[in-house]
N, C-alpha and C positions, 0 to 999 in steps of 0.2 A: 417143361417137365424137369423135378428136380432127379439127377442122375445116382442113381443107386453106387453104391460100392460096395466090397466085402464086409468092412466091417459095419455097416449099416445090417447085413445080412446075418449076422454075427449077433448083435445086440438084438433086434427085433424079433429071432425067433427064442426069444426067453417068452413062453408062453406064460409062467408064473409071475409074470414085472408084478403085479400086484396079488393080494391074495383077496379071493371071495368078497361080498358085500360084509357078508354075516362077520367075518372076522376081523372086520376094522371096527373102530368107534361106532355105535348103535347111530340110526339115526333119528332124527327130532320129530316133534308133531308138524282151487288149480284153475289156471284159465286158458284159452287157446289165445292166441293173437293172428289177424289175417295175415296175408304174405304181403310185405311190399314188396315196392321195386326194386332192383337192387343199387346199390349206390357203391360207387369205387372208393377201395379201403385207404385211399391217400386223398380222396377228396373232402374236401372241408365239411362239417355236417351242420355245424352252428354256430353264432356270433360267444366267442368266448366270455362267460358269465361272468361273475364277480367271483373271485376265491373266500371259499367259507372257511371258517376256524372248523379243527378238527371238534365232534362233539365229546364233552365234558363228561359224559355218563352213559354207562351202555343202555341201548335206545332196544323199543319193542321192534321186532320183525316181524312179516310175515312170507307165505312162499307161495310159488306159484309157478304153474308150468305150463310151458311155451312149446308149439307144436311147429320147430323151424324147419328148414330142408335150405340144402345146397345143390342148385342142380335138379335133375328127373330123380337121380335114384343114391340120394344121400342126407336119409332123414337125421335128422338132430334135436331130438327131444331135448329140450334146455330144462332144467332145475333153478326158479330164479329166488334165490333169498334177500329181503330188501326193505328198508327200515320202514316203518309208517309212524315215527315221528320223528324230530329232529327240524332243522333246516336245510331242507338240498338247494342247489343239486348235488347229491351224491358221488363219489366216485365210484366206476365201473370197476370189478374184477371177473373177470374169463377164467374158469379154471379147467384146466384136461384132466381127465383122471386116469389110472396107470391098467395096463395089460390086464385081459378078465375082470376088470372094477366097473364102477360105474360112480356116480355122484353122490349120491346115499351113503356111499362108504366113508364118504369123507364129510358127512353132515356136521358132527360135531364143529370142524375147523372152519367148514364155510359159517356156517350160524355165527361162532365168534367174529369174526370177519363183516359182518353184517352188521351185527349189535353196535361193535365199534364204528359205524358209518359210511359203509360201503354197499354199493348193490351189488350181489354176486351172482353170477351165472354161468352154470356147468353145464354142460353138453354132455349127450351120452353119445360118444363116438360107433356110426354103425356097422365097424369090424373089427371091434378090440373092445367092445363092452363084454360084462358078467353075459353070460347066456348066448348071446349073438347067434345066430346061427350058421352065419360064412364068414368063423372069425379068419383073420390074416393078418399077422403081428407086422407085416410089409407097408399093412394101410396105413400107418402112422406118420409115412412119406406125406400121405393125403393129409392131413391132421390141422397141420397150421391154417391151412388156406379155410378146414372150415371151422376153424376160431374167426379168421377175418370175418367169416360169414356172420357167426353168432353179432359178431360186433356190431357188424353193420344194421343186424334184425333190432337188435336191442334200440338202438340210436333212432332207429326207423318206425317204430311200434311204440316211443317214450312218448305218448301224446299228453302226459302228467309233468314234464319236465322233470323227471325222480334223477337222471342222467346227464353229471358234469361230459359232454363228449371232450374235454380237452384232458382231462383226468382220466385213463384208461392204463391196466394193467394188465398183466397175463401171468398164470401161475400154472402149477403143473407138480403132480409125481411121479416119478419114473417115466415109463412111453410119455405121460403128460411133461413130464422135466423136459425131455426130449422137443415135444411139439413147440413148447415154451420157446426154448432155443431156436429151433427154425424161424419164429414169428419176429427174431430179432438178427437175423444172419440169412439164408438162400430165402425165404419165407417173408422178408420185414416190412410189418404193419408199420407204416409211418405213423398211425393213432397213438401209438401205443407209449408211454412214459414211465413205465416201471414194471418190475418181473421179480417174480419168487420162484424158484428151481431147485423143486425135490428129489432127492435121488436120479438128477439125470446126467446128462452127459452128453459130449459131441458123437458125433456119427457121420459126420460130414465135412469136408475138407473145405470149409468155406467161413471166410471172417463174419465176426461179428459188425454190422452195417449200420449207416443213419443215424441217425441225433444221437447225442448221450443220452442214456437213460439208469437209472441207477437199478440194479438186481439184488440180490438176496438167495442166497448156493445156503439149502442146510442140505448134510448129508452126515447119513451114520457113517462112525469109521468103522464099525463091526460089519458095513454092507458088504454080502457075497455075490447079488447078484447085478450089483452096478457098484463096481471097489470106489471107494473113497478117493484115489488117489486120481479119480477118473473125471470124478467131480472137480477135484482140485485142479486139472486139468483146464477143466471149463472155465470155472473161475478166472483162472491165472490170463488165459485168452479175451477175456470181458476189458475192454479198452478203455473206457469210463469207469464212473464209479461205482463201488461194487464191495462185501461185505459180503463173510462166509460164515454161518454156524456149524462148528462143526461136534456133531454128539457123540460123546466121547465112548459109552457103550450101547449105541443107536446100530438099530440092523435098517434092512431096507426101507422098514416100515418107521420111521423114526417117530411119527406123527401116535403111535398105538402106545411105545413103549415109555417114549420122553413129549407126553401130551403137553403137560403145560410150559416150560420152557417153549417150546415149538409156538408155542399160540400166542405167547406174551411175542417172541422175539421178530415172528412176523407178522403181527399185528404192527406192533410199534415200528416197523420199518414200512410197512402200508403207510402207517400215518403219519411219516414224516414224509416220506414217498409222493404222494398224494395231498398230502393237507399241508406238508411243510414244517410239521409240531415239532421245534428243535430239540421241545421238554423230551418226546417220543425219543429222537433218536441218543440223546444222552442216558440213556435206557437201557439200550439192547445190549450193552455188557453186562450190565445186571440182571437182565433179562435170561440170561444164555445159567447163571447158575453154576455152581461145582460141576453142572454135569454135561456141561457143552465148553467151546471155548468158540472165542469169535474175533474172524477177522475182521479185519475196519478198516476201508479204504473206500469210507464216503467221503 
């Protein structure tokens, strides 16, 4: 059990980390899958595939939703968006979504995220979603471990082969910044090879762990309810390589205000991330615009 502290107490009872579904990005135009078994999130899942070139042209999607649980009493509705054409296998992205949100909120940026060659799948966390009805901004301690879960359901249920398992990443905003960080520090998935970290921040007195893996920190500097400097923080602690956007009048919601900057700059770090596209990451400073600036220490 990971060990609370004040300021863990501190940050998680901002019951507003995110606002409503309705006031983020709209979201875009389902199937269950059985339970397996479960599989340990550092054990190996499959013989590693050939690496594909990133694809050339955004690719059609489709979505589909996944009826997961962790445990007797920790359902995990998954949201999966995931190309149907192209050449996989695919790379995996896990994304958490922030305080009062849920998946939907953030349709627009997973869908881009897809198109461009990734399978994505969100979870709606069962005490810190829109609606919940026993929310507890505390549960977010609980968070990381069932992303490991999601992971392993996805790897476990891919009987199409859509899923590179060596290529896995984890993204998040806010409470999800946060869960993100655990999954790489008191939390870490050994699957995991790259991370995007929205509006989050430490909470925890504990290093960053295990392989390098490279991240991606955008955060508004106008943020009130996770300050910038807090993020900067995070960043600065990330041991390996690592790259910050930082939006120069971005509030918490940096994804609503400063959309496409956001979308180009972690896409193109997905895909260099992930696929290796050096074209992608010769990019992201052009990507970021008059209206972000970017650090670069990949």
């Amino acid at each position: 059990m990971v060990r609370r502290t004040p300021l863990l107490l501190i940050v998680l009872l901002l019951a507003a980390c995110s606002p409503a579904p309705e006031k983020q990005a709209a979201p875009p135009p389902p199937s269950s899958a059985p339970s397996p078994a479960a599989v340990s999130p550092s054990a190996p899942t499959a013989a590693s595939p050939a690496k594909r070139e990133a694809p050339r042209k955004s690719l059609d999607i489709a979505k589909k939703e996944r009826d997961f649980q962790r445990g007797t009493d920790r359902p995990l509705p998954t949201t999966v968006w995931y190309p149907t054409e192209g050449e996989g296998p695919f790379p995996l992205i896990v994304f958490s979504h922030g305080l009062t949100s849920e998946p939907s909120a953030y349709a627009a940026v997973l869908r881009a995220w897809a198109e461009a060659g990734f399978v994505v799948a969100a979870p709606k966390f069962p005490h810190t979603h829109y609606r919940t009805r026993e929310f507890d901004a505390l549960d977010v301690i609980n968070q990381p471990a069932d992303v490991s879960e999601v992971i392993t359901r996805m790897l476990a249920t891919d009987a199409d082969g859509l899923i590179d398992p060596r290529r896995i990443a984890a993204a998040g905003h806010s409470a999800g910044g946060i869960t993100t960080i655990g999954l790489f520090s008191g939390n870490r998935d050994d699957r995991l090879t790259a991370a995007v970290v929205m509006s989050g921040r430490l909470v925890l007195n504990l290093p960053f762990a295990g392989d390098p893996a490279p991240m991606l920190f955008v955060h508004g500097k106008l943020d009130r309810t996770v300050p910038y400097r807090d993020g900067l923080a995070a960043f600065n602690a990330v041991p390996w390589p690592k790259a910050m956007m930082a939006v120069t009048e971005g509030g918490h919601v940096a994804i609503t205000k400063d959309f496409e900057p956001v979308i180009a700059t972690t896409t193109d770090f997905l895909r260099y991330a992930l696929y290796g596209d050096a074209a992608a990451k010769s990019r992201l400073k052009k990507d970021a615009t008059s209206r972000a600036t970017l650090i670069d220490k990949l």
